[in-house]
C-alpha positions in Angstrom: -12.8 -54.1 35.7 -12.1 -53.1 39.3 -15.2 -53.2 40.6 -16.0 -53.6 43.8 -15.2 -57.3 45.6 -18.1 -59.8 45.6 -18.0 -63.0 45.8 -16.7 -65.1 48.6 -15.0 -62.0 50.3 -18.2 -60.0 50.5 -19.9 -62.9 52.0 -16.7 -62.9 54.9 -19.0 -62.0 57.8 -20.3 -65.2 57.6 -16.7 -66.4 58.9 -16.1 -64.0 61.6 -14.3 -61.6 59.5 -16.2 -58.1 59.1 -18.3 -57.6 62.4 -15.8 -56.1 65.1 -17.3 -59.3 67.1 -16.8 -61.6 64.8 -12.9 -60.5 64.9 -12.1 -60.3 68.6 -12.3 -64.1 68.3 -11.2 -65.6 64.6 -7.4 -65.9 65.7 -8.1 -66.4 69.8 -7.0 -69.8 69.2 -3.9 -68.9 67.8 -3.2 -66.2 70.6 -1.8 -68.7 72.9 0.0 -70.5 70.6 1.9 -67.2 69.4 2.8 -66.5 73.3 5.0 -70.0 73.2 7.1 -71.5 71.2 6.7 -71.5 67.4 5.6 -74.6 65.7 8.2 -74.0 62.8 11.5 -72.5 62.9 10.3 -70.0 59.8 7.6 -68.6 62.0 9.3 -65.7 62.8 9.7 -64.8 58.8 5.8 -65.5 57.9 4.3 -63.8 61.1 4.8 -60.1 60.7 3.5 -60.4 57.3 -0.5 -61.9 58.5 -0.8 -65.2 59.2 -3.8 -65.8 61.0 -6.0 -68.2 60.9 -9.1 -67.6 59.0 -7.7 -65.2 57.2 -8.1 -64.8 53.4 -4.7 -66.0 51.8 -3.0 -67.2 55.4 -2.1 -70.0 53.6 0.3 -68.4 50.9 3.8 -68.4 51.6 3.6 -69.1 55.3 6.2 -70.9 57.5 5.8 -74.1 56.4 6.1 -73.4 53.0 9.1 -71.2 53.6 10.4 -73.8 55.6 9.6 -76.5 52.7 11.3 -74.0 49.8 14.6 -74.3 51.7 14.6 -78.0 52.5 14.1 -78.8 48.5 17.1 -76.7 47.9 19.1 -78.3 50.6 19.3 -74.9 51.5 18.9 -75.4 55.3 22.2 -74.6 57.2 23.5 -74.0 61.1 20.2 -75.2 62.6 21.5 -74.9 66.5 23.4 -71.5 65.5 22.5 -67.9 66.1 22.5 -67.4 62.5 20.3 -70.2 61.1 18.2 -69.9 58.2 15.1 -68.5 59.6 17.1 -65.9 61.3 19.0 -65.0 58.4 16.3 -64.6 56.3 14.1 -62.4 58.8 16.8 -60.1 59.5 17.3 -59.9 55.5 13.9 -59.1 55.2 14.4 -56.5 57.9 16.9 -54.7 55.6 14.9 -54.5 52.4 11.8 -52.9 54.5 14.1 -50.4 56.2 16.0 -47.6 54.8 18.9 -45.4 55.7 20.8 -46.5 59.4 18.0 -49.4 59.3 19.2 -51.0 56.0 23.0 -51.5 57.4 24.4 -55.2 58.3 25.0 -53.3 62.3 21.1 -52.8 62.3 20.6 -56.3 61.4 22.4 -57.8 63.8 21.2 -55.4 66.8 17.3 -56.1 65.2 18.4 -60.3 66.0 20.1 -59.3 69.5 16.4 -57.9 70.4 14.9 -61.1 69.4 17.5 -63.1 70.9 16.3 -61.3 74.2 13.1 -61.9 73.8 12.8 -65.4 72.8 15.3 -66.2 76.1 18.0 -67.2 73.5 21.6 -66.4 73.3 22.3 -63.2 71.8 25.3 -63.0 69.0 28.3 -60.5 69.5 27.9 -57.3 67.5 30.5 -58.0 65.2 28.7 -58.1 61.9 30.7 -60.8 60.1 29.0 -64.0 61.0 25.7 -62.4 59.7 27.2 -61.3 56.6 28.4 -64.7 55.8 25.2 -66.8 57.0 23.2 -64.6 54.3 26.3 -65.6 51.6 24.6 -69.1 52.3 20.9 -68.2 51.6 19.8 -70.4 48.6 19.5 -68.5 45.6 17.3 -70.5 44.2 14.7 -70.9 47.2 14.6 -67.2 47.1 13.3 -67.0 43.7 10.9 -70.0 43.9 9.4 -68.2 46.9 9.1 -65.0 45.1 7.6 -67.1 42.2 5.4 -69.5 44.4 3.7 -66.4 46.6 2.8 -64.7 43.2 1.5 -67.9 41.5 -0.7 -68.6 44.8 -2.0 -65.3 45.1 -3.2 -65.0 41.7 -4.7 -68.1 41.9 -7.1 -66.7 44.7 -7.8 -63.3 43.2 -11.4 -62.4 42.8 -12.5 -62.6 39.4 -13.3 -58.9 40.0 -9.9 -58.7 39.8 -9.2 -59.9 36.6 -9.5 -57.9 32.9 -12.1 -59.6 31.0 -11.7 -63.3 33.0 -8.2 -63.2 31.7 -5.1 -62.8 34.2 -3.3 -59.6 33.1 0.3 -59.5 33.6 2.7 -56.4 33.1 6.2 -56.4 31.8 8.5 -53.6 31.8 12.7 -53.4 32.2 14.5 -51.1 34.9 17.9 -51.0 36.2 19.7 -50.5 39.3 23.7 -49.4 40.3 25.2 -51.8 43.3 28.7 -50.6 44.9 31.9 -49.9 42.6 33.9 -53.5 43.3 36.2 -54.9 41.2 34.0 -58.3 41.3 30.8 -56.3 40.3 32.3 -54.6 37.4 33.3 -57.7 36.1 30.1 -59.3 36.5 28.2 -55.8 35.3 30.3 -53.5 33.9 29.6 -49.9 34.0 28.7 -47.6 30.8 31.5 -48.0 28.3 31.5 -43.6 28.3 32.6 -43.9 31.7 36.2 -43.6 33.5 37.2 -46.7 35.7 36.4 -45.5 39.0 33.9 -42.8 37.6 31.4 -45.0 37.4 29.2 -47.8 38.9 28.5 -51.0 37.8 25.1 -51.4 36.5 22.6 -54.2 35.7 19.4 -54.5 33.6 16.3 -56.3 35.0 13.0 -57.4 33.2 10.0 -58.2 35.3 6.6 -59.6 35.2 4.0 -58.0 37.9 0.3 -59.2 37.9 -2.2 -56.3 37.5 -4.9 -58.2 40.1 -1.9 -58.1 42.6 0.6 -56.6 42.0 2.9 -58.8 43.1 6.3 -59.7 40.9 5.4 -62.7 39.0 9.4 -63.6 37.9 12.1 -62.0 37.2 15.5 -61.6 35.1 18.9 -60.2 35.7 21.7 -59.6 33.2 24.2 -56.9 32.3 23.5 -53.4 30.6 25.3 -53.5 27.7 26.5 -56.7 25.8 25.0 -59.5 23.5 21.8 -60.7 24.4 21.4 -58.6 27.2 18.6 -56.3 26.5 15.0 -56.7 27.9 13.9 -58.6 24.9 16.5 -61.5 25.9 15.5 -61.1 29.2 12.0 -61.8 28.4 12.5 -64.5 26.1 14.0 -66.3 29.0 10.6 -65.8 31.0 7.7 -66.8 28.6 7.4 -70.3 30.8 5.9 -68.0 33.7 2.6 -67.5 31.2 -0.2 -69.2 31.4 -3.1 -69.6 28.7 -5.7 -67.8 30.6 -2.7 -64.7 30.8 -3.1 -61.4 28.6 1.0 -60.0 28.3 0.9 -56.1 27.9 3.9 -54.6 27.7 5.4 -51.1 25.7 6.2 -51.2 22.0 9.9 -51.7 22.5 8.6 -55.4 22.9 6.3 -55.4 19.5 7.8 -57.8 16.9 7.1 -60.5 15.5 8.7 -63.6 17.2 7.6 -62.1 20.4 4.2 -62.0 19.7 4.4 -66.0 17.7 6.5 -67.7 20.6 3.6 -66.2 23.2 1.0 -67.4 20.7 2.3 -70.8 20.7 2.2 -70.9 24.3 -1.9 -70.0 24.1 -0.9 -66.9 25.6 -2.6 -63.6 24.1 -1.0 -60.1 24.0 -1.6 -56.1 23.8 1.0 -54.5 23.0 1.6 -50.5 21.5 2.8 -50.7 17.7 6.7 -50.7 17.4 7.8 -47.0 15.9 9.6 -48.5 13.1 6.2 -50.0 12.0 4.0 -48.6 10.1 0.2 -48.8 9.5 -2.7 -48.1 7.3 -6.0 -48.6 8.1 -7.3 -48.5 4.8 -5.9 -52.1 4.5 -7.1 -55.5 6.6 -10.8 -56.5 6.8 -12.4 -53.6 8.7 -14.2 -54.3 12.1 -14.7 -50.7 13.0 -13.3 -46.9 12.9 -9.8 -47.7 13.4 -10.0 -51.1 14.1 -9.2 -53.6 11.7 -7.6 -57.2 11.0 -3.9 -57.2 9.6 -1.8 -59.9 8.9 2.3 -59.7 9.5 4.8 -62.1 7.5 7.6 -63.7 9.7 11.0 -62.6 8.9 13.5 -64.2 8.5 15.4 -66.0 11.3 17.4 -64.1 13.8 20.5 -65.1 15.3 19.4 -65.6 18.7 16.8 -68.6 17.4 17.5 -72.2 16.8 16.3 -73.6 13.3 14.0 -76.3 15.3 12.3 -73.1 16.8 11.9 -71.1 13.8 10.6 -73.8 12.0 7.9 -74.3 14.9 7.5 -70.1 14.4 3.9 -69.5 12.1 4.7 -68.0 8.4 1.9 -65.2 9.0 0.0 -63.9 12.3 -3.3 -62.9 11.9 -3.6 -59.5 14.8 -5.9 -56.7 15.3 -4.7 -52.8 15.1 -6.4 -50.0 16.6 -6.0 -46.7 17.4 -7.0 -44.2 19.5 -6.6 -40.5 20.0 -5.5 -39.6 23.8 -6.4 -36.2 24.9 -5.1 -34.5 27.4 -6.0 -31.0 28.6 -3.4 -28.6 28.3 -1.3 -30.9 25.5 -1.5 -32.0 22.4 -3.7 -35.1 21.1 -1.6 -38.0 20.5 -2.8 -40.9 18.3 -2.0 -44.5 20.1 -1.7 -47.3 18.0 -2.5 -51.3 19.6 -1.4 -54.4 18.4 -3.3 -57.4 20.2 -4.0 -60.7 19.2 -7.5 -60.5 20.9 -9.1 -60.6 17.4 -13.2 -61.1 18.7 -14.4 -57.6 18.3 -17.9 -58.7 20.1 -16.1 -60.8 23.4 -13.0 -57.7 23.4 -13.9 -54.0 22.9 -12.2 -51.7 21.4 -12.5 -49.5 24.5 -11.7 -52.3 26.7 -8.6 -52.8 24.8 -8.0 -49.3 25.2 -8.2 -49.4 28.7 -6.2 -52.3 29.1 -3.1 -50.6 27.4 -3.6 -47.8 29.5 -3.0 -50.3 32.7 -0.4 -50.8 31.6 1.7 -47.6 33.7 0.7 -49.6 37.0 4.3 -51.4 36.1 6.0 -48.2 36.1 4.4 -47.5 39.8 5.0 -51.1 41.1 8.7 -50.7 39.6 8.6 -47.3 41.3 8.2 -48.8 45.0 10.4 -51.9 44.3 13.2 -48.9 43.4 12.8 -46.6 45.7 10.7 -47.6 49.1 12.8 -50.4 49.1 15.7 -48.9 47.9 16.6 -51.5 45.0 18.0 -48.7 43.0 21.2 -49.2 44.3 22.3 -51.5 46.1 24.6 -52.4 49.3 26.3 -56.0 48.3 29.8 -55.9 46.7 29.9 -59.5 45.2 27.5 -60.4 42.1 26.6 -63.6 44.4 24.9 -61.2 46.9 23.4 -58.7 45.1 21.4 -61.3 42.9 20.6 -62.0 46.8 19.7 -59.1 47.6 17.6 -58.9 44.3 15.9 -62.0 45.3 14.7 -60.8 49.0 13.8 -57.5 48.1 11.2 -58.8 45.5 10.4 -61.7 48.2 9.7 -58.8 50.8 7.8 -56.9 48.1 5.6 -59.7 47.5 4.8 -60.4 51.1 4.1 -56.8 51.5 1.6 -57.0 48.6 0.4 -60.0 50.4 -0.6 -57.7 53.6 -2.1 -55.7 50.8 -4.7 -57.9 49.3 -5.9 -59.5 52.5 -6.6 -55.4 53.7 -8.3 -55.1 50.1 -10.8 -58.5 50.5 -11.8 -57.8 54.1 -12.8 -54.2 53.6 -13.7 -54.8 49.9 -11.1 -52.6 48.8 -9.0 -52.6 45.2 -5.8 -53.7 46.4 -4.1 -51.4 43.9 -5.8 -48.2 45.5 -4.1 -49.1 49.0 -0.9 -47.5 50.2 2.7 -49.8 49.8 4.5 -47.0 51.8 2.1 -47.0 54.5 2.0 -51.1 54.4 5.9 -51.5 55.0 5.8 -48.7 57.6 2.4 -50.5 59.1 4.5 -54.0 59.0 7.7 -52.5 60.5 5.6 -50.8 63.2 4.8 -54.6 64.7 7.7 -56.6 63.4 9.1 -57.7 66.4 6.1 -57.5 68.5 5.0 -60.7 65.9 7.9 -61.9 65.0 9.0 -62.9 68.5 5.4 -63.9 70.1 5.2 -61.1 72.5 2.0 -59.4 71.5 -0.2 -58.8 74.2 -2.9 -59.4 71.6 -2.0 -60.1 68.1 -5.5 -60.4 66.7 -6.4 -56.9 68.0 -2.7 -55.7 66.2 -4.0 -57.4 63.3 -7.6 -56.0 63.3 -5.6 -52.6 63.6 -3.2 -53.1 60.8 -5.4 -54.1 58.5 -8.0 -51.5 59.1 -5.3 -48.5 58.9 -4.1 -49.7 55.3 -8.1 -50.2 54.3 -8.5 -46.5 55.4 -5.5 -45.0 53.3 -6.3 -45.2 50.2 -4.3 -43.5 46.9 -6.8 -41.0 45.5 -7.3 -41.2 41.8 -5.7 -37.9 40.2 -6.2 -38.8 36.5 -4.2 -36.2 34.1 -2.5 -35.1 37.2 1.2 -33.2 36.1 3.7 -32.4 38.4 7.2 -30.7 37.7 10.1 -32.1 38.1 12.0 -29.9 40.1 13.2 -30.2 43.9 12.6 -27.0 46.5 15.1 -27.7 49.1 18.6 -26.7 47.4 21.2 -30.0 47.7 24.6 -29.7 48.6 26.2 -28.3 45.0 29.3 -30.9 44.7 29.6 -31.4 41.3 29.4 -34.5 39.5 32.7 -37.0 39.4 33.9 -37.6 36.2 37.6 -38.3 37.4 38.6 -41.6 39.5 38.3 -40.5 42.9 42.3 -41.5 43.5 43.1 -39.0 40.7 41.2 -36.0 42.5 43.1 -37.0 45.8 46.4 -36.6 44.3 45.3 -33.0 42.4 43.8 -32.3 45.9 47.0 -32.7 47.6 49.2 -30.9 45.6 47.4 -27.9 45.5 
């Protein structure tokens, strides 16, 4: 697992694309092209993000498959405008990479007066209204299927290196995020119930799929925090078409029962999962395939209310899974025994301590969720209509992905594990060229490339197994205390004191 790249990517001289030669000329045919006008309106959107030719994975989610997304969505709008849909989207894009003064709607619009000016265009007025309602008009739906379609492509080229055991891992964990305190978002996602009107913010719970290989978000869901069918279960039971048969699911035991685990069976689609708390085990039981590893059979329940009759009856009576356990020592704690439920029954084709190690993978989804939340600021965010934050849900993960995109093809050139390479240092690398790309105006683009790629090859996360850290801050915040009162309320107290 994780080894290092062979294959077609180690063999990459061969197309020009190691030797320092080799890569002063695999794009010099695409230099001149850059310097004049674009061959598709969406060329501004794919180039900061690598699309070269020759190249590994140039061809995912490029402009004419950006392009295409929108025009199958008859999502295509204001074509001779300022604010078109390329445009729009770019300058979107531009927001989720950015943060603080760079993330604002005013930054946006100043980021396309640049490229107006440097593209000999007509540049818009500052007034930031006209942008604000050209994104309103961004498809919804071509946003996810790009976020789906660059995640599907990219896993489809990943090195079997890559993969766990042939099989395409794929992570699933829940988070949530706050968005501003509107009357339409609190309708749409109400805050905590313990909360004050006003007090609070509205708050919405996501579930997500991320590919291990990649890293990249494989699909998404979005609901509210509290209510009927809204908790990550639902969520995921709304996503099991994103699996594949040649997909292991590992996720946390919050997700261990037993219609999970049938309805991904049906599907062909195998799972490792952590045994649910309210479960318990004995080992002494099962037909024994090793010291703490043995066969077990679960009896279905009986149906929920969530589940049609036609799908329960489609639900097996028993499932036939394998339990393990394993101590997990680390120094300066206690031991603590870990107990697996998969439904990777071979003990010869699936090791125990394979199985082991593929559970442990499973805190990659923490990190990915991690830089989705916090480099790109998705832990609250800036919309004030439901409509445009599931928008600027959508573009953040699309941005993420493309970033991860940038990622990989740094990973196969220098044979490099594209989890071991820096996403800060990507969307600053990215950000660094945007417009220089974006508008054509690179001196040499192939030489920026070259240089891009090579810097987030060279920056590497170290590996700091058992690594603790406290959680503490050193530099003393402002001490305002926390608001438990509607802000109107403390106003009026304030003023007649």
């Amino acid at each position: 697992m994780f080894s290092a790249l062979p294959g077609r990517y180690s063999r990459m001289a061969l197309l020009g694309l190691v030797s320092s030669k080799a890569r002063e000329g695999f794009v010099m045919t695409t230099v001149a092209a850059e310097r004049t006008d674009h061959k598709s309106r969406f060329d501004a959107v794919a180039a900061p993000f690598l699309q070269g030719e020759g190249l590994p994975f140039a061809d995912v989610l490029n402009a004419e498959s950006i392009e295409r997304a929108f025009s199958a969505e008859d999502g295509l709008f204001a074509q001779n405008d300022i604010f078109s849909t390329d445009i729009t989207l770019w300058a979107f894009l531009a927001q989720t990479l950015r943060d603080g003064k760079g993330a604002s709607c005013a930054a946006a619009v100043a980021e396309i007066t640049t490229y107006m000016l440097q593209t000999g265009r007509q540049p818009p007025a500052g007034d930031t209204g006209d942008y604000c309602r050209a994104r309103a008009k961004l498809s919804l739906s071509a946003l996810r299927h790009l976020v789906v379609e660059s995640a599907e492509q990219l896993e489809r080229e990943a090195d079997e290196c890559w993969l766990w055991n042939g099989l395409h891992a794929k992570l699933v964990d829940g988070f949530t995020f706050t968005m501003p305190d509107t009357l339409d978002n609190q309708k749409a996602f109400p805050q905590l119930h313990t909360q004050r009107l006003g007090a609070g913010f509205p708050i919405a719970r996501c579930c997500t799929v991320v590919s291990l290989a990649t890293a990249c978000v494989c699909d998404m869901r979005i609901g509210p925090y509290e209510g009927k069918e809204t908790g990550e279960n639902a969520l995921l039971r709304n996503m099991l078409d994103t699996f594949n048969e040649d997909d292991v699911v590992v996720f946390d035991r919050y997700y261990c029962s037993f219609m999970m685990l049938a309805m991904l069976s049906l599907r062909g689609v195998q799972v490792c999962t952590r045994l649910h708390q309210r479960r318990t085990s004995d080992f002494r039981r099962g037909r024994r395939l090793g010291p703490d590893d043995h066969l077990i059979t679960w009896t279905r329940p009986a149906r929920p209310a969530w589940m049609s009759e036609q799908l329960y009856e489609q639900i097996p009576e028993t499932l036939t899974l394998r339990e393990m356990r394993f101590n997990v020592s680390v120094p300066g704690r206690r031991t603590e025994a870990i107990t697996v439920i998969t439904t990777l029954t071979d003990p010869e084709a699936y090791l125990a301590e394979d199985i082991a190690t593929l559970y442990g993978l499973r805190w990659n989804v923490e990190l990915d969720v991690r830089d989705i939340k916090q480099t790109l600021g998705l832990d609250h965010v800036r919309c004030k209509t439901p409509h445009m934050v599931r928008r600027e849900l959508w573009v953040t993960l699309l941005a993420y992905n493309l970033i991860r995109k940038v990622i990989v093809t740094a990973a196969a050139m220098h044979d490099k594990q594209p989890r071991r390479l820096s996403f800060t240092l990507t969307c600053q690398t990215v950000l660094a060229s945007w417009i220089l790309l974006s508008t054509g105006s690179a001196r040499n683009a192939h030489q920026l490339w070259a240089a891009a790629l090579d810097s987030i090859a060279d920056h590497e996360v170290p590996l700091r197994p058992g690594r603790i850290e406290p959680r503490v801050l050193k530099r003393r915040r402002e001490r305002y205390p926390l608001m438990h009162t509607p802000r109107d309320e403390l106003r009026e107290a304030i003023g007649k004191t």
